[in-house]
C-alpha positions as CSV (number, residue, x, y, z in Angstrom):
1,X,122.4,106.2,110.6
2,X,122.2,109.9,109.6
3,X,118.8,111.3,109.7
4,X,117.2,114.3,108.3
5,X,113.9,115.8,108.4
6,X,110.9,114.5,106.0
7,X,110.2,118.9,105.4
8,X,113.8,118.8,103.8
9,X,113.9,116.4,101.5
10,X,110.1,116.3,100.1
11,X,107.4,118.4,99.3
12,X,103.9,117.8,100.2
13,X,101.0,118.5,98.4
14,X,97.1,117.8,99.3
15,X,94.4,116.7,96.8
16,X,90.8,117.6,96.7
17,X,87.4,117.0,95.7
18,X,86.0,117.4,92.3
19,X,82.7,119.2,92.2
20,X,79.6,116.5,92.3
21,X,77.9,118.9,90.1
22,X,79.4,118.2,87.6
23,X,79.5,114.8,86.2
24,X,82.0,115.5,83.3
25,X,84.4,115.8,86.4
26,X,83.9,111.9,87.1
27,X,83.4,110.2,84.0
28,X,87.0,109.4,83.3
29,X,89.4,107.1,84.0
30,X,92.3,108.5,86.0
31,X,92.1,106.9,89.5
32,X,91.0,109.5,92.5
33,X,92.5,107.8,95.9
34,X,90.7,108.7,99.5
35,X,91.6,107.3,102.6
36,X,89.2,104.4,101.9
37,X,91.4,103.1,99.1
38,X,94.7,103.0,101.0
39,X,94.1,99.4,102.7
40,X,97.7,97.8,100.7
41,X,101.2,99.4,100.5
42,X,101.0,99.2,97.0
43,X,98.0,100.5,94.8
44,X,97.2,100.7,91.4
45,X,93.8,101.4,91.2
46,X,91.1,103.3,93.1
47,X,87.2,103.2,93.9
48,X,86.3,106.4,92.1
49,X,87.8,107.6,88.9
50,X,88.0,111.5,87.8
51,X,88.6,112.5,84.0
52,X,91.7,114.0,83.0
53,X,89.2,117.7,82.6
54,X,89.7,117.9,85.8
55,X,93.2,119.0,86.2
56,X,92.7,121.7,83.2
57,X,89.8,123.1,85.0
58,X,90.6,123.3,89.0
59,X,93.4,123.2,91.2
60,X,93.9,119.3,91.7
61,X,97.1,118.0,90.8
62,X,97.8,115.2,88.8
63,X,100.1,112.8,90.9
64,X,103.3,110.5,88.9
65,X,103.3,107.3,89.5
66,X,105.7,106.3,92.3
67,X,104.6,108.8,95.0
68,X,104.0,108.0,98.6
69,X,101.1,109.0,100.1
70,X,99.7,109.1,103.9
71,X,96.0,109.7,105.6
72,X,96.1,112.8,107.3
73,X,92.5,113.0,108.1
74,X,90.3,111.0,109.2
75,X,88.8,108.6,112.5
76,X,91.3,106.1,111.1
77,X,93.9,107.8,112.6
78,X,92.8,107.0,115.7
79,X,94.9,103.7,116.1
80,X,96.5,103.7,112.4
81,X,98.4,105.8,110.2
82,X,97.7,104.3,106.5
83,X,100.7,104.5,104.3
84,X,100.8,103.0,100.2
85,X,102.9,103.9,97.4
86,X,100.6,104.9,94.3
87,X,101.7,102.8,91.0
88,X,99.1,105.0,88.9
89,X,99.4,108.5,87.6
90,X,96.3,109.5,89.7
91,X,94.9,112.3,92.2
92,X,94.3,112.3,96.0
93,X,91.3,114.1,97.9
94,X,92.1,116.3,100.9
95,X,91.8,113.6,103.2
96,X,95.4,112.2,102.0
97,X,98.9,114.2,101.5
98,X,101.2,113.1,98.6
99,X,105.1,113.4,99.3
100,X,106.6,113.8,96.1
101,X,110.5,113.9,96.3
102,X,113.5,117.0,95.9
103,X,116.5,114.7,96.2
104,X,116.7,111.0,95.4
105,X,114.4,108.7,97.3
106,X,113.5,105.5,96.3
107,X,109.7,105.5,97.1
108,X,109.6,101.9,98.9
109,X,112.6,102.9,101.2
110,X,110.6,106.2,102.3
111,X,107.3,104.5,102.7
112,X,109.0,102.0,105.1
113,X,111.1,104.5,106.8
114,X,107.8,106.2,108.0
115,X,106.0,102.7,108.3
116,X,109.2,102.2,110.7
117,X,108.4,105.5,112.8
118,X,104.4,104.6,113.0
119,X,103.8,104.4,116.7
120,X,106.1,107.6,117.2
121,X,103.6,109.2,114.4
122,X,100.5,107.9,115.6
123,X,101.5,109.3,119.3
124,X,101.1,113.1,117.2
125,X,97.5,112.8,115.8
126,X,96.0,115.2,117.4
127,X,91.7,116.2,117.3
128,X,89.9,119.0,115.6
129,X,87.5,120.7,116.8
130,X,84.6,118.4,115.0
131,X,86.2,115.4,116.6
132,X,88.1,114.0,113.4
133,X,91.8,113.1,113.9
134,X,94.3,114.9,112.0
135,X,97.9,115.2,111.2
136,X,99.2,118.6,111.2
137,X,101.3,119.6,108.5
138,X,104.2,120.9,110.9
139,X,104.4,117.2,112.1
140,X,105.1,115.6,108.9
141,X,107.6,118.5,108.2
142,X,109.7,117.3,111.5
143,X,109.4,113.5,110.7
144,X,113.3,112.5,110.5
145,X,114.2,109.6,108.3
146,X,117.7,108.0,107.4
147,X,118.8,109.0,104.0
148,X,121.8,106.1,102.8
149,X,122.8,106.7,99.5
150,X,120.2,105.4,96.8
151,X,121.7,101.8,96.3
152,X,121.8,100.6,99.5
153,X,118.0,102.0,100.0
154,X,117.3,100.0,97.4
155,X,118.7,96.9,99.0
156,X,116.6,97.9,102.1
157,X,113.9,98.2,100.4
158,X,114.5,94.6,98.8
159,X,115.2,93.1,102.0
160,X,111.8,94.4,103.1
161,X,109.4,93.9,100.4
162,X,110.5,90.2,100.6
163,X,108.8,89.9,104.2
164,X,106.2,92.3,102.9
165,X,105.3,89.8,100.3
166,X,105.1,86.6,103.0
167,X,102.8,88.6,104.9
168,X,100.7,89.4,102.1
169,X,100.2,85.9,100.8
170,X,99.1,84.9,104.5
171,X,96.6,88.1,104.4
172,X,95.1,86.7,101.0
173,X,94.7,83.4,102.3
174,X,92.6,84.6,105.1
175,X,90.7,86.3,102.2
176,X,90.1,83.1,100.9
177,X,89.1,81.6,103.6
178,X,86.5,83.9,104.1
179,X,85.3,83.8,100.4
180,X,85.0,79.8,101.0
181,X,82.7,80.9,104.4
182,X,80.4,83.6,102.0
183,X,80.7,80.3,99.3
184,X,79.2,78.0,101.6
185,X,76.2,80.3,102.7
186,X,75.7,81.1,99.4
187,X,75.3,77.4,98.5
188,X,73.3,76.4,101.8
189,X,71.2,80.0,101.5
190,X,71.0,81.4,98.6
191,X,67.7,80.2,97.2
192,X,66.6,80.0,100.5
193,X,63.4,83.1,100.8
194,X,64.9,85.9,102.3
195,X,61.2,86.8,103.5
196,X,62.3,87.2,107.2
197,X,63.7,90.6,108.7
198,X,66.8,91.1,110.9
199,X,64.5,92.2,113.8
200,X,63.2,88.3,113.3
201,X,65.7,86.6,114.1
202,X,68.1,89.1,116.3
203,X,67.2,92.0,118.8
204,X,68.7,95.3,117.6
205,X,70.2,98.2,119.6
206,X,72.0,100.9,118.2
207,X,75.5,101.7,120.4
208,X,75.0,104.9,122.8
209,X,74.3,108.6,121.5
210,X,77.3,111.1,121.6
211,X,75.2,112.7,124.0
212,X,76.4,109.7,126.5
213,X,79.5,109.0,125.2
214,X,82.0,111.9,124.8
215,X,85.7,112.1,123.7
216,X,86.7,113.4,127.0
217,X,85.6,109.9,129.0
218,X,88.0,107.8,127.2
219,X,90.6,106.8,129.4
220,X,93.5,103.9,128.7
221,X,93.6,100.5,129.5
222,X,89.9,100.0,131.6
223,X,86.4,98.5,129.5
224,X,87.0,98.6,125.8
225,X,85.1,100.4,123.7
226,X,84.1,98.8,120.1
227,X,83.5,100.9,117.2
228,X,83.7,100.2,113.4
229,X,87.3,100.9,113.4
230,X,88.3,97.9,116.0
231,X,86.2,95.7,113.6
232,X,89.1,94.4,112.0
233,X,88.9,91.2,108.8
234,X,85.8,90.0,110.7
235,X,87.3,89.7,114.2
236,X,87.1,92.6,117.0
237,X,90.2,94.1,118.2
238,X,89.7,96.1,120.9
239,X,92.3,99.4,121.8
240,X,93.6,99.9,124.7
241,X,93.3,103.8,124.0
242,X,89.6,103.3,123.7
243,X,87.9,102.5,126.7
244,X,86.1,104.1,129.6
245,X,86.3,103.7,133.5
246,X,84.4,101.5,135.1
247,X,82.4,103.9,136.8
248,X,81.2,105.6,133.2
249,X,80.8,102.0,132.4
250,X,78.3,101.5,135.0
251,X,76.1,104.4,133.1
252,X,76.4,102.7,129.6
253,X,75.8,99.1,131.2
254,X,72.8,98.5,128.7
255,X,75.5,98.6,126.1
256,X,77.3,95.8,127.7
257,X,78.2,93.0,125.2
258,X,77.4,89.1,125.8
259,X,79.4,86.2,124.3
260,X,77.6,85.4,120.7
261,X,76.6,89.3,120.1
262,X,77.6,90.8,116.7
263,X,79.0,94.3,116.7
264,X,77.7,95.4,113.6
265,X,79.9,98.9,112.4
266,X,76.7,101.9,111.2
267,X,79.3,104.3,109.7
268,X,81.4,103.7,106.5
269,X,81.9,100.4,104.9
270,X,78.4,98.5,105.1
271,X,78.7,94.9,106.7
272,X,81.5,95.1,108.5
273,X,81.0,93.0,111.7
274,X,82.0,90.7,114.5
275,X,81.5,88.2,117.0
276,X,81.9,88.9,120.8
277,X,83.9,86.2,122.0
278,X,84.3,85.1,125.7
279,X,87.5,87.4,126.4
280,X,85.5,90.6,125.0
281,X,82.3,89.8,127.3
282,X,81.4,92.8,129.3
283,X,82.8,95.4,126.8
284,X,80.9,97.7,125.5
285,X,79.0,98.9,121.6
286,X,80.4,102.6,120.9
287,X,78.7,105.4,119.0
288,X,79.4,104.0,115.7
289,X,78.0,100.4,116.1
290,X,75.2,98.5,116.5
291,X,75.0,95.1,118.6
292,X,72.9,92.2,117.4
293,X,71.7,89.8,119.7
294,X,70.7,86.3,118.0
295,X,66.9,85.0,119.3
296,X,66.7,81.6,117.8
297,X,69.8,82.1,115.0
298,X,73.0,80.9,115.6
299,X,75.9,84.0,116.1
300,X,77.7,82.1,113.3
301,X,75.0,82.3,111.0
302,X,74.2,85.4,111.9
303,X,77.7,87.1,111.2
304,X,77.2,85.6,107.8
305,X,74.0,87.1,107.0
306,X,75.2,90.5,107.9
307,X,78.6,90.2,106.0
308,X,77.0,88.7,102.9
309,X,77.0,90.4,99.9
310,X,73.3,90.4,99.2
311,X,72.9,92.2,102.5
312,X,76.2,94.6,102.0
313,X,74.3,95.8,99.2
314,X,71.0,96.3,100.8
315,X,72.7,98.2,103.6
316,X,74.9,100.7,101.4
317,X,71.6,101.2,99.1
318,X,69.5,102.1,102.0
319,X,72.1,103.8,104.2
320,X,71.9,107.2,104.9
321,X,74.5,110.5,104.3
322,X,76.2,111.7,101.0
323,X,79.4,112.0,102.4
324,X,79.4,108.7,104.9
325,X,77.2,106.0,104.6
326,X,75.4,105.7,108.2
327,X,72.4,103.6,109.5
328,X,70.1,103.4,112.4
329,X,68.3,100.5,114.1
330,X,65.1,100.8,112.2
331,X,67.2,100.4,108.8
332,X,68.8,97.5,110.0
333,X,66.1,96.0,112.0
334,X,63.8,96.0,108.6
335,X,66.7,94.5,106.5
336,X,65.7,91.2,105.0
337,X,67.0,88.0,105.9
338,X,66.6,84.1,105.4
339,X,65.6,82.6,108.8
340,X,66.0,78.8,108.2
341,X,65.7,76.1,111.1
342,X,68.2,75.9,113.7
343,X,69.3,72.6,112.7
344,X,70.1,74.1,109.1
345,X,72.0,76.5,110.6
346,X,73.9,73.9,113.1
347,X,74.9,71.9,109.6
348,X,76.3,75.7,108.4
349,X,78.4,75.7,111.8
350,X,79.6,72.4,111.0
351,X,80.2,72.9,107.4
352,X,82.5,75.6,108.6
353,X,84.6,73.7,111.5
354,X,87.8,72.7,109.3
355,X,87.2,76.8,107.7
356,X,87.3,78.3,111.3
357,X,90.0,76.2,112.5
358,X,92.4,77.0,109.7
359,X,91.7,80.5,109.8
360,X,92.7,80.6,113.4
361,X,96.1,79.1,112.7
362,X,96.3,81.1,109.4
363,X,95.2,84.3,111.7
364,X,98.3,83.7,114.8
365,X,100.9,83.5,111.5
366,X,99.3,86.8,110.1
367,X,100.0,88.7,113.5
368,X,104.0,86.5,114.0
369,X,104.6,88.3,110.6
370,X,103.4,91.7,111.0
371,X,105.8,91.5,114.4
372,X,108.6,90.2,112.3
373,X,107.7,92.8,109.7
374,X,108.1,95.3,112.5
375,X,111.5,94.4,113.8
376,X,112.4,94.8,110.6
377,X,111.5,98.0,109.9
378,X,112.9,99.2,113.2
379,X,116.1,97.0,112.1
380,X,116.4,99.2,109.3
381,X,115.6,102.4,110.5
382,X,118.8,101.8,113.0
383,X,120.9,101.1,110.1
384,X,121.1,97.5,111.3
385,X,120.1,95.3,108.0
């Protein structure tokens, strides 16, 4: 199939930040994306909200419904390049790029056309000299896509929205399943006295200072490094491109993970955490995490504690930064927690067998569709649906 380059057949444009100062700025109602918001393919309504002032009084652009957009900035970028189609007349801060199109382009053939192409994208991110990954703008410009006339992108695009959607009913069930996990503490916990502290029931070590870890030690395919960013819908996923040699590992071995530790991400989205299983034993807490090592409490229990959403809101009240939210042992270790018997906390396990199991199976079906969503995508990039 004919290609052509991405810089000849849409524009780009980059959003920006209303000032804080002003709070006229952001008591509207016209959705303001970031790269925080861009977790679907399809999105119709944001965190933060600007007011349509804005557009009269700075240089943000209002963007039309039906635009793609892409993170360009960002530690996301690091092992994913987050692509949605905006179904909102909204605006985009500077962390995302709209591609708005010159010739006809229907915006779920593009999307998918780059989706398609992610690896080979991902493979550009380069650093800056802060350490946040970026896409540079010449990069997008030389992104080639297949242009077919509009109909038959539309069929594509069909074809592919109907896998899209299998995949995303899967996804929500394993939301559900872990709304049934937070139900089920709620009901066994929640009038239980949280009059314990984290440091109670768990030891708490923050991962190691940049000062001991540096960008420059990473190395591919040796001991896996977890940050916040491998803590993926509750379960750690290690990357291949982040891990260290052995020998550095040698220097960092206080940061060495056990089997039943929870890596607990400091940066960003409060309560986002994991359980070390046996595989991951031996790997090691990055910079932006903190490990959590159960005394008398059960890891299950635990992980449920951290990721409930009394304590989410503790940590993103007490959290630290304007910009990102960021915490440090003693935040955590002070946090308060219910601290119930062991056997209580056995019966929680329990309770939760038929949940876990289910999730598993629900969890290998997620991963055989986002393959099969793949092939797909490369099927159609080649011309081949």
């Amino acid at each position: 199939m004919t290609t052509v380059a991405l810089g000849d057949v849409v524009d780009f444009y980059s959003g920006g930040t209303p000032s804080k100062a002003n709070p006229d700025f952001w008591s509207g109602d016209v959705p303001w994306f970031s790269a925080k918001d861009i977790k679907q393919s399809r999105l119709t309504d944001s965190a933060d909200h600007i007011s349509r002032s804005v557009f009269d009084s700075t240089s943000i652009r209002k963007i039309p419904a039906g635009t793609v957009t892409m993170v360009v900035r960002g530690m996301i970028l690091a092992h994913t390049v987050p692509i949605a189609i905006l179904d909102v007349e909204s605006a985009i801060n500077q962390d995302l790029k709209a591609l708005i199109p010159r010739r006809e382009i229907d915006p779920r053939f593009l999307a998918a056309m780059l989706r398609a192409q992610h690896d080979v994208i991902l493979a550009q991110v380069s650093t800056a000299a802060h350490g946040t990954k970026k896409l540079d703008a010449r990069v997008l410009e030389s992104i080639r896509i297949p242009l077919p006339p509009l109909d038959e992108q539309r069929r594509i695009a069909a074809i592919l929205d109907q896998a899209g959607a299998l995949r995303a009913k899967r996804s929500q069930l394993l939301a559900h399943l872990d709304e049934i996990t937070h139900s089920v503490f709620d009901d066994m916990f929640g009038s239980h006295p949280w009059s314990a502290t984290l440091a109670d029931i768990a030891d708490v070590q923050i991962g190691p200072f940049g000062s001991l870890l540096h960008q420059s030690d990473y190395v591919r395919g040796a001991v896996a490094v977890l940050n916040p960013m491998h803590i993926q819908g509750g379960v750690l996923q290690p990357d291949p491109e982040f891990s260290v040699s052995e020998e550095k590992a040698v220097g960092l071995a206080r940061y060495r993970l056990c089997e039943g530790d929870i890596v607990l991400g400091r940066r960003g989205e409060m309560g986002r955490a994991g359980i070390v299983r046996p595989e991951q034993v031996g790997m090691l807490c990055g910079t932006g995490s903190l490990i959590l090592r159960p005394k008398q409490s059960r890891s299950t229990f635990l992980h449920a504690v951290v990721t409930s959403t009394r304590m989410k809101r503790y940590l993103e009240r007490h959290s630290l930064g304007a910009t990102l939210p960021n915490l440090n042992a003693g935040i955590v270790k002070c946090s308060p927690v219910p601290n119930p018997s062991v056997e209580l906390q056995r019966a929680f396990e329990e309770h939760l067998t038929a949940v876990a199991r289910t999730r598993a199976t629900t969890l290998e079906a997620v991963m055989v569709d986002a393959e099969f969503c793949t092939s797909l995508h490369s099927r159609a990039f080649r011309g081949e649906l």
